[in-house]
C-alpha positions in Angstrom: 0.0 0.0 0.0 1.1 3.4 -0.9 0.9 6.1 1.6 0.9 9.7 0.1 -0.2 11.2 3.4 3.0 14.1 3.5 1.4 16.6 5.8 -1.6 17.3 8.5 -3.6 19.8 9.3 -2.7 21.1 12.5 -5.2 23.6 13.4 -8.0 21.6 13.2 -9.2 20.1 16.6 -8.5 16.3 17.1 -11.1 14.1 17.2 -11.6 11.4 19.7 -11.1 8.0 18.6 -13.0 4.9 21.0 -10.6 2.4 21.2 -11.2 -1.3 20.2 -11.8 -4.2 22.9 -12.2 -7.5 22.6 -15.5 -9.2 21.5 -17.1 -10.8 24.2 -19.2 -13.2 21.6 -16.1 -14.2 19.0 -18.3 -13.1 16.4 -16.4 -11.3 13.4 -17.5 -7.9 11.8 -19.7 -7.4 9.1 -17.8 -6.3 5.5 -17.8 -2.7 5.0 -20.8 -2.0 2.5 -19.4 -0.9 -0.5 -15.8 -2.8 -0.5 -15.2 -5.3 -3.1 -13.5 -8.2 -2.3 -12.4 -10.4 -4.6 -13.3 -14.0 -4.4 -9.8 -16.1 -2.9 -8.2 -18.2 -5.5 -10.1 -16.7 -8.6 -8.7 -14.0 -10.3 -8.5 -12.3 -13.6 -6.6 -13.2 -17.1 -4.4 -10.3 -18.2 -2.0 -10.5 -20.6 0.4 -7.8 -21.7 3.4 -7.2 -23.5 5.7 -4.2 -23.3 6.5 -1.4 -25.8 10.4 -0.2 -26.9 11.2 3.7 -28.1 12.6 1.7 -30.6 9.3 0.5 -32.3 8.7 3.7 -33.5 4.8 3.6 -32.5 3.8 6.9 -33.6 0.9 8.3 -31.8 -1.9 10.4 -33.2 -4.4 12.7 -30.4 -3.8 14.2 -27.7 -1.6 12.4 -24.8 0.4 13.4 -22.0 4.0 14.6 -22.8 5.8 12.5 -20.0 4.1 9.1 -23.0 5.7 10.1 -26.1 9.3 11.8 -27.4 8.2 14.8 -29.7 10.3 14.4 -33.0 11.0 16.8 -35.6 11.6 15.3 -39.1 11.3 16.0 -42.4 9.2 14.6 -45.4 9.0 14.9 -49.0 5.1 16.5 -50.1 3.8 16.4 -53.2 2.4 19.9 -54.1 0.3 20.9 -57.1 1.9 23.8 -59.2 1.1 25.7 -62.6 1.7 23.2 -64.8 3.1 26.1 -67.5 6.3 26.4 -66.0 6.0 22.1 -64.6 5.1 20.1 -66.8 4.4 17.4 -64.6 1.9 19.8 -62.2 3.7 18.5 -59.3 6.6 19.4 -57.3 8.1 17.7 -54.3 8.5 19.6 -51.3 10.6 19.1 -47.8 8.2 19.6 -45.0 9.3 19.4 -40.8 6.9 18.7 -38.8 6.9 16.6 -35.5 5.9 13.2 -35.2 5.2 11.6 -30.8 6.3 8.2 -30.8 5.5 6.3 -27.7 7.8 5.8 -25.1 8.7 2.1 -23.2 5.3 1.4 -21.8 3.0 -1.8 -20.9 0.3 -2.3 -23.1 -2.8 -4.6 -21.9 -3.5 -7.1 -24.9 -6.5 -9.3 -23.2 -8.1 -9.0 -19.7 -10.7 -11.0 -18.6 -12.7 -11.8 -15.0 -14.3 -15.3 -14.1 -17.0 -13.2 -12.8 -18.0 -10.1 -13.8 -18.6 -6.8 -11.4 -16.8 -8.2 -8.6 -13.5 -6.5 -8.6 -11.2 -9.0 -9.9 -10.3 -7.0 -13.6 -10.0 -4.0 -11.3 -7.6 -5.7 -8.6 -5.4 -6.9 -11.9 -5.1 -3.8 -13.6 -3.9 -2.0 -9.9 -1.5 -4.9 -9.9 -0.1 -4.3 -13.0 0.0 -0.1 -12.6 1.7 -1.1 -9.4 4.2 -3.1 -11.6 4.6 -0.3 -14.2 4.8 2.2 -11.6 8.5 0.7 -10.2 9.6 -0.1 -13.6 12.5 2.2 -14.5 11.9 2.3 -17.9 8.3 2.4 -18.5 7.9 4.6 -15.3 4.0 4.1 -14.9 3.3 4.2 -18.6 0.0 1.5 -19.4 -1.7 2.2 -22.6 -4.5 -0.2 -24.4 -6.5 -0.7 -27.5 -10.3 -0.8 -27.1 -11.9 -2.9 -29.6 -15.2 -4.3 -29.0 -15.2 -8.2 -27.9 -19.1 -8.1 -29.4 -21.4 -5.9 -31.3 -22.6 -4.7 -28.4 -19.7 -5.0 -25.5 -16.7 -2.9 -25.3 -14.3 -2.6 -22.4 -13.9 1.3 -22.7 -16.0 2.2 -19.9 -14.4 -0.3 -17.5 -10.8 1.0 -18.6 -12.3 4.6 -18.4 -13.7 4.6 -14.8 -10.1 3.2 -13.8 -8.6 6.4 -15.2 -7.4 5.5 -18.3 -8.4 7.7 -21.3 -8.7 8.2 -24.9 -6.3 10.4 -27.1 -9.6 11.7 -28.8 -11.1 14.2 -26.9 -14.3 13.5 -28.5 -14.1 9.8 -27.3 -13.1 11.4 -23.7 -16.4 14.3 -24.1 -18.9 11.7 -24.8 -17.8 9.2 -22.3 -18.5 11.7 -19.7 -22.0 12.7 -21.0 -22.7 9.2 -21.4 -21.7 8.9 -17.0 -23.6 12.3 -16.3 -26.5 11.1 -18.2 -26.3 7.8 -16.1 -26.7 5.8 -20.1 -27.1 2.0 -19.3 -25.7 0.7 -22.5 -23.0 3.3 -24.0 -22.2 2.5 -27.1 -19.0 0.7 -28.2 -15.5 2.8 -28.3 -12.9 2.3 -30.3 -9.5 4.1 -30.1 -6.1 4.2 -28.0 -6.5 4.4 -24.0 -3.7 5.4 -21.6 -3.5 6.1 -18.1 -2.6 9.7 -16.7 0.1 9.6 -14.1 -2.3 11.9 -11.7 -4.8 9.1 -11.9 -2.2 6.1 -12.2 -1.3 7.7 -8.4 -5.1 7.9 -7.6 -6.1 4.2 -8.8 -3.0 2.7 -6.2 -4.6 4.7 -3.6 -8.0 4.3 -4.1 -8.5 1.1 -6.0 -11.3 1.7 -8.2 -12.1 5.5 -9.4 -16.0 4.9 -9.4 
């Protein structure tokens, strides 16, 4: 468990706090409402596989700066001139521009739960981030592809209430209506996920966002 706890706030009065004694029947506490806990000895399939620099994955969106190395390069346009003085109406231009290709990182191929809504996929993917998180070369960074598994499924929203999120805005603005609006069955998204390092840090404290 991580504690990020660096400071207190001193002027506010202290609270009493009853202290514990023994149980005079032997009978243990009820489970907190509202605290998942995984069944023992079942948990979820996760595979992944990590991502090089080297692979030259270029990234297209928006994404945080800390996930990609901002290239410049240059390449050769075609641009349509007068053909009078070209005769073959095109001439080649160079062009720089700069090109985000994606850093070392994990990337979640597959994840699946013996039992759905029961906190296993969630417990797995804070096990992982926890994983990521210590690694020194892919320092936190967890990206995934969501593709639909059916017509009608899609594991964006589960990925998305864990913090992860698109590099469309668009995908990231109707995922949040679709939350307000309290929409049973949003419709499958498709697109590039990652996590944010603010809420990488806020899934290992928290466990589940929502």
């Amino acid at each position: 468990m991580i504690n990020n706890i660096t400071s207190m706030d001193t002027m506010r009065p202290q609270m009493s706090v009853a202290k514990a004694t023994p149980s005079l029947s032997g009978m243990s506490m009820p489970a907190i409402l509202g605290f998942k806990t995984p069944v023992i000895g079942q948990k979820a399939t996760l595979r992944t596989k990590k991502i090089k620099r080297s692979d030259n994955i270029v990234i297209v969106g928006e994404i945080d700066d800390d996930y990609v190395d901002e290239v410049e390069e240059t390449v050769n346009v075609k641009r349509e001139v007068d053909s009078n003085f070209f005769s073959s109406g095109q001439i080649i231009v160079p062009v720089k521009h700069k090109i985000k290709y994606l850093k070392n990182c994990y990337i979640i191929d597959y994840i699946q739960s013996p039992k759905a809504r029961c906190g296993l996929g969630s417990e797995a993917i804070k096990n992982l981030a926890e994983k990521v998180m210590f690694d020194q070369k892919a320092q936190g960074r967890i990206v995934t592809f969501s593709t639909p598994i059916a017509k009608e499924s899609s594991p964006a929203l589960f990925f998305y209430k864990l913090g992860f999120r698109f590099t469309s805005p668009l995908a990231n603005e109707y995922m949040e209506e679709c939350l307000k609006k309290n929409v049973p069955d949003i419709p499958a998204q498709t697109g590039m996920m990652y996590l944010p390092k603010s809420r990488l840090h806020k899934l290992l404290r928290y466990g589940e966002l929502f």
